[in-house]
C-alpha distance (Angstrom), angle and dihedral (degrees) to the residues before:
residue distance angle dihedral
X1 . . .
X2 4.18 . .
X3 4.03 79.5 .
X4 3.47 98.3 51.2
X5 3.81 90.5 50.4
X6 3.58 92.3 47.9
X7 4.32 91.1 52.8
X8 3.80 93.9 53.3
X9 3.17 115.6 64.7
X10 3.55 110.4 54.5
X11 3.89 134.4 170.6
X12 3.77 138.9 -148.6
X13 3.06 109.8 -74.7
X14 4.27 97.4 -168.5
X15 4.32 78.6 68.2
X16 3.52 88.6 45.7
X17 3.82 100.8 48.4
X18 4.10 85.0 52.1
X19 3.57 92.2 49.7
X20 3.78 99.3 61.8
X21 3.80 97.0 37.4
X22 3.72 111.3 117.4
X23 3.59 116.0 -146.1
X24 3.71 91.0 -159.0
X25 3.22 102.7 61.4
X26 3.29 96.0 35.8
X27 3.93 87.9 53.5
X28 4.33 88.3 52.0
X29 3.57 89.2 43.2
X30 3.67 99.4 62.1
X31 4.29 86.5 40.8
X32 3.85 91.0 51.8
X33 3.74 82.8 47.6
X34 3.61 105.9 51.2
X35 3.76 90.3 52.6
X36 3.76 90.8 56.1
X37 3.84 116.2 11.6
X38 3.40 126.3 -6.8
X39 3.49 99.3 -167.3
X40 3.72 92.1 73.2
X41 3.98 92.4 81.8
X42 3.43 100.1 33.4
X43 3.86 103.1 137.5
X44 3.96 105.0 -133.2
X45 3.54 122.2 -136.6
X46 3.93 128.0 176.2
X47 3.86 118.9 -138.2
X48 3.79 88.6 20.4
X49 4.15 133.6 96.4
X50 3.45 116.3 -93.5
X51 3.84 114.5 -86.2
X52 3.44 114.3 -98.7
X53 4.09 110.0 -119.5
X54 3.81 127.8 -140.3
X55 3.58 106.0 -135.8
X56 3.90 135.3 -176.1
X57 3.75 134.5 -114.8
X58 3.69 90.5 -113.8
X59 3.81 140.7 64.3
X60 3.82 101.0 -162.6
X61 3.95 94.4 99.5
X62 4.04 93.4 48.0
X63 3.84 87.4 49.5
X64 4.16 87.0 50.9
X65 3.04 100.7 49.7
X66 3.49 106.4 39.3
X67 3.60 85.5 51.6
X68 3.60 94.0 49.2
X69 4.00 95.9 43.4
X70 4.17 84.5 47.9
X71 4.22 93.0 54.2
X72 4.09 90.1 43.1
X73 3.98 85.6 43.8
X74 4.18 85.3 54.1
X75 3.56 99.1 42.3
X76 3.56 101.8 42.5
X77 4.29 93.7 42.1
X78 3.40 104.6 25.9
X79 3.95 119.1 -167.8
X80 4.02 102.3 -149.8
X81 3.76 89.6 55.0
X82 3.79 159.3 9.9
X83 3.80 120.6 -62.9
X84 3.91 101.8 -167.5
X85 3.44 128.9 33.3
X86 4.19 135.8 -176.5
X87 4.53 121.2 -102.4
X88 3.61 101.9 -161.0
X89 3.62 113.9 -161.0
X90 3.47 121.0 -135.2
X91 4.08 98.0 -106.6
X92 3.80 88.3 45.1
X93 4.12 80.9 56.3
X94 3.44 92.1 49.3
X95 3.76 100.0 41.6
X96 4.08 82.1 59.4
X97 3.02 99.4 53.6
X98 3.99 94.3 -166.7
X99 4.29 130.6 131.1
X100 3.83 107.3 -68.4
X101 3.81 84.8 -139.2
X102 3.81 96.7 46.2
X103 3.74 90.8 45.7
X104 3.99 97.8 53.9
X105 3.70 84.3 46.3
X106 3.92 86.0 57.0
X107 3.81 99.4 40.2
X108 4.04 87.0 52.6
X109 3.57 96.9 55.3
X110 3.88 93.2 45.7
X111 3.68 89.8 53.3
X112 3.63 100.4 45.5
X113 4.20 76.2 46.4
X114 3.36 98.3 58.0
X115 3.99 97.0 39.8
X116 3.82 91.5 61.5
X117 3.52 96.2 57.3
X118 4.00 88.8 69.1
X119 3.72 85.8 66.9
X120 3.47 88.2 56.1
X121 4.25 126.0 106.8
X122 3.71 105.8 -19.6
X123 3.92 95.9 -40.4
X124 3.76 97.8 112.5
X125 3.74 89.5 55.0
X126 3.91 101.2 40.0
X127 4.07 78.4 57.6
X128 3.80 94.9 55.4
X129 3.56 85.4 45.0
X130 3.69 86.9 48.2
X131 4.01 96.0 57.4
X132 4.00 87.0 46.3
X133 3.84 88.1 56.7
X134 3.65 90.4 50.8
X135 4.43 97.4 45.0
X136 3.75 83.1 52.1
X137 3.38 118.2 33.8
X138 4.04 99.7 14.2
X139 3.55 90.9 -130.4
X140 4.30 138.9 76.7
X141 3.89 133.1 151.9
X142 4.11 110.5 -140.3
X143 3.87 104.6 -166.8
X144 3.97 113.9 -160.3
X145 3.64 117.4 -130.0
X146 3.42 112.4 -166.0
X147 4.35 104.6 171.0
X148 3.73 85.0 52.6
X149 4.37 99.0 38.0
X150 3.94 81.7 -133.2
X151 4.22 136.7 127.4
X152 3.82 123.8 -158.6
X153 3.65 126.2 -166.1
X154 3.74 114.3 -139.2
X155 3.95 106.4 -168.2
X156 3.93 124.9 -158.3
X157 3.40 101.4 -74.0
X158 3.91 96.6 61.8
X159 3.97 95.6 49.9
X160 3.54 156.0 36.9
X161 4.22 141.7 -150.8
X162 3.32 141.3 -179.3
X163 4.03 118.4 -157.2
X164 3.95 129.4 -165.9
X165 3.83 122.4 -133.9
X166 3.45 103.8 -61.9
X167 4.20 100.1 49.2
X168 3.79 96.8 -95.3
X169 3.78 124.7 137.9
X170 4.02 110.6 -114.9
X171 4.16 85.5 159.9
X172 3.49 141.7 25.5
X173 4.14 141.5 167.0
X174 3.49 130.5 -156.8
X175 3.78 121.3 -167.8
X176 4.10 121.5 -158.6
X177 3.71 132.8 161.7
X178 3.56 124.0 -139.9
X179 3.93 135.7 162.1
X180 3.45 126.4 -105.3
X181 3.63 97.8 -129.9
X182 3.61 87.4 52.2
X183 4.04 89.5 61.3
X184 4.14 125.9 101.0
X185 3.43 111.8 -101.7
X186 4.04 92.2 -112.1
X187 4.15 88.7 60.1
X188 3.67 94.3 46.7
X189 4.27 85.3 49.2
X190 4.03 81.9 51.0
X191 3.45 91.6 50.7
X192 3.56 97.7 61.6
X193 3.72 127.9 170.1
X194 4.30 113.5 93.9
X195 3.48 114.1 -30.3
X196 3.64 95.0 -160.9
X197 4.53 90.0 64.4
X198 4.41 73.2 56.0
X199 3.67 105.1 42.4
X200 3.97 92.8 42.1
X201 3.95 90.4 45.2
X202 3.92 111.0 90.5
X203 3.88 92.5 -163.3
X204 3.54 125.0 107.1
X205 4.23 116.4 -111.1
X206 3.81 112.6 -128.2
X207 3.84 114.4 -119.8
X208 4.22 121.1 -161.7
X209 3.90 112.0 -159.7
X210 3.84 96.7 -162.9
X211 4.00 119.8 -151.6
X212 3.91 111.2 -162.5
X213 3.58 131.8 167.3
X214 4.14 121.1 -134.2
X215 3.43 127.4 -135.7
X216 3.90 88.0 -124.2
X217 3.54 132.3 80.5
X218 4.22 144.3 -142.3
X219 4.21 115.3 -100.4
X220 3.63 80.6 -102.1
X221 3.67 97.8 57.7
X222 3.53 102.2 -111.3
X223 3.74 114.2 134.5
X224 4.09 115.9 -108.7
X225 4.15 123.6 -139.3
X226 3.60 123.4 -157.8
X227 3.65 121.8 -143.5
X228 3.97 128.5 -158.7
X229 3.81 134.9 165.4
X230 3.82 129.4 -135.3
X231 4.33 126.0 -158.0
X232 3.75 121.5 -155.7
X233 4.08 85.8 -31.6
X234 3.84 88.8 -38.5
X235 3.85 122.8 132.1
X236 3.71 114.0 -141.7
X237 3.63 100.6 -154.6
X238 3.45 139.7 -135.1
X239 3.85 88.1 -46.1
X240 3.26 91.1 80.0
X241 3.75 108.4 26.4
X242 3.93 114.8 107.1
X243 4.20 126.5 -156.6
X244 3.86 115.8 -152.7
X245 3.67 147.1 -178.2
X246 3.65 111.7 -121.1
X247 4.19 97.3 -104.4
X248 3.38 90.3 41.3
X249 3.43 98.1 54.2
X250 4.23 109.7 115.9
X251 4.35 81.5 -140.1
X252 3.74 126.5 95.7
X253 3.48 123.5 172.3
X254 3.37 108.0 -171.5
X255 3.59 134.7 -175.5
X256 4.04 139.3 -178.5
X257 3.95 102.2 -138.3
X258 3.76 118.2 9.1
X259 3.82 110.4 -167.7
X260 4.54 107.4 -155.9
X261 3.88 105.8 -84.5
X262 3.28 106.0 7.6
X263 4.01 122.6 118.1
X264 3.57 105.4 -142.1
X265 3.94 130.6 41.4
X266 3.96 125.1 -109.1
X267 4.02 114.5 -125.9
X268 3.62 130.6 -117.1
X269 4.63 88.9 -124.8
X270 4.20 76.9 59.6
X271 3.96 84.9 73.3
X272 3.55 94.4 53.6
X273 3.63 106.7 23.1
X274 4.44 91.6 115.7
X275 3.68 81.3 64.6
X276 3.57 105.6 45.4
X277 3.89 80.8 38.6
X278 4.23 83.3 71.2
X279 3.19 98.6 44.5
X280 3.38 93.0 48.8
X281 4.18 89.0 51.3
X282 3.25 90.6 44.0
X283 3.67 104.8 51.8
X284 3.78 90.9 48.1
X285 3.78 85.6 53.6
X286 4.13 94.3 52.0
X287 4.15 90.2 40.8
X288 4.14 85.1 48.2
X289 3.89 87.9 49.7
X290 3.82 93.9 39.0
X291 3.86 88.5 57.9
X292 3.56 94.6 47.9
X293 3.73 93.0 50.4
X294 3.59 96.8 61.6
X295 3.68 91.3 51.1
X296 3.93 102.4 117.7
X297 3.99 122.0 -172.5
X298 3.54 126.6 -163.1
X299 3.78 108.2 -114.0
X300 4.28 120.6 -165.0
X301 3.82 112.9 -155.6
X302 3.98 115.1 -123.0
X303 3.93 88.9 -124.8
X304 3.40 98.9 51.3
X305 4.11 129.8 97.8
X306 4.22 83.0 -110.1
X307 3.53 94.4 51.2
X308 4.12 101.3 45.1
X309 3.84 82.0 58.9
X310 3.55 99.8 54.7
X311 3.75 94.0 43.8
X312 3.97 89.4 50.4
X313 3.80 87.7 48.7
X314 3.87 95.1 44.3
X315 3.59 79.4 53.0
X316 3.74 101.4 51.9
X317 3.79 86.6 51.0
């Protein structure tokens, strides 16, 4: 019944997505960016020309970072071998019941299973691209998509979240664009209102994935979060509203360096941004002077034929 409630009332969630932007660190995210890759921030828009990106006079902070984001990217998911692996307690053992031998057999082949599938689709690189997210701008959300075996990394231009006192996520906002001829049939029903002002329209809708947790938790303790999905101000319903336990929730907002009570992370660039800050200054300066030093003007000698004309003319005027 307390879930029900919770489901029915249900706000906008364009207004809401506003509300918990923070221009700050926004603002030092596209800074931290333009010293080392632009492309981070780029705000991505369907049916439109691709943003046009501020870069920097240098290429130091790409190299860094891309270095950086490639060794994390290694360690972390390494290709020669499994990166998880299963501790089995002793009454979990017993509760099996199964051949010690036979069952280490099984547990290796189900990890070494489930660690291929990150190098499936594009999920291997939407990780690395993850990591870079996080070195530069602190913070990335990696949604989980199971049907598909596929990750995408959202970065902090395409969503929101609001934490409580001790860094955990109580609400978050995605924002997507999609066509409307690309919808299911049952969404574009949903949607309502004339579907020829939608079919005839060439811009993309705006669609809010919203990522809240309840004030109720699982038998085992663990708290539950409630997801639901909004189109051009439209609710979806209950159809397509999910409840979760907390690990097995397809969200993760990650961040590099949380500081207590604050919503959004702070970036490992942040640390070093007075000296990339120089370099940046500096290579300006020595492109500037480069410029200037190839400058080459045409010169006529006082002596010569050239130059006895132009003094007789300067004369005449």
């Amino acid at each position: 019944r307390y879930l029900g409630e919770c489901m029915q009332a249900k706000e906008n969630y364009a207004t809401l997505f506003d509300q918990y932007i923070d221009a700050v660190v926004i603002n030092k995210a596209q800074q931290y960016s333009r010293w080392t890759i632009p492309s981070l921030t780029a705000k991505s828009t369907l049916g439109a020309n691709a943003q046009t990106l501020e870069g920097d006079y240098q290429s130091e902070g790409a190299t860094l970072v891309n270095s950086l984001a490639s060794k994390f990217t290694t360690l972390l998911f390494p290709t020669t071998h499994a990166f998880m692996g299963f501790d089995l307690n002793k009454e979990i053992l017993e509760q099996l019941g199964a051949d010690p031998k036979e069952l280490d057999e099984s547990l290796a082949t189900t990890v070494l299973k489930a660690s291929q599938r990150i190098f499936q689709g594009k999920s291997y690189h939407q990780l690395n691209m993850a990591l870079k997210h996080l070195i530069v701008t602190g913070n990335v959300c990696v949604k989980r998509d199971e049907e598909r075996a596929s990750i995408t990394a959202y970065g902090i231009e395409r969503y929101v979240t609001k934490r409580d006192g001790d860094g955990r996520v109580i609400d978050a906002i995605i924002k997507e664009q999609v066509y409307y001829n690309a919808l299911p049939d049952d969404i574009k029903n949903i949607l309502g209102r004339d579907k020829t002002t939608y079919t005839r329209s060439t811009q993309p809708l705006d669609m809010y994935t919203r990522i809240k947790r309840l004030d109720i938790k699982s038998y085992q303790d663990i708290p539950m979060f409630e997801t639901s999905v909004q189109i051009d101000g439209v609710d979806l319903g209950s159809e397509f509203e999910g409840l979760y336990t907390e690990h097995r929730l397809p969200y993760i907002f990650a961040t590099w360096n949380l500081v207590s009570g604050e919503n959004y992370g702070r970036s490992h660039i942040e640390d070093y941004a007075g000296g990339l800050a120089k370099i940046s200054a500096l290579s300006e300066s020595l492109a500037l002077y480069g410029v200037e030093s190839l400058h080459v003007t045409n010169q006529v000698g006082s002596a010569s034929a050239g130059g006895a004309s132009l003094q007789h003319l300067n004369l005449e005027q």
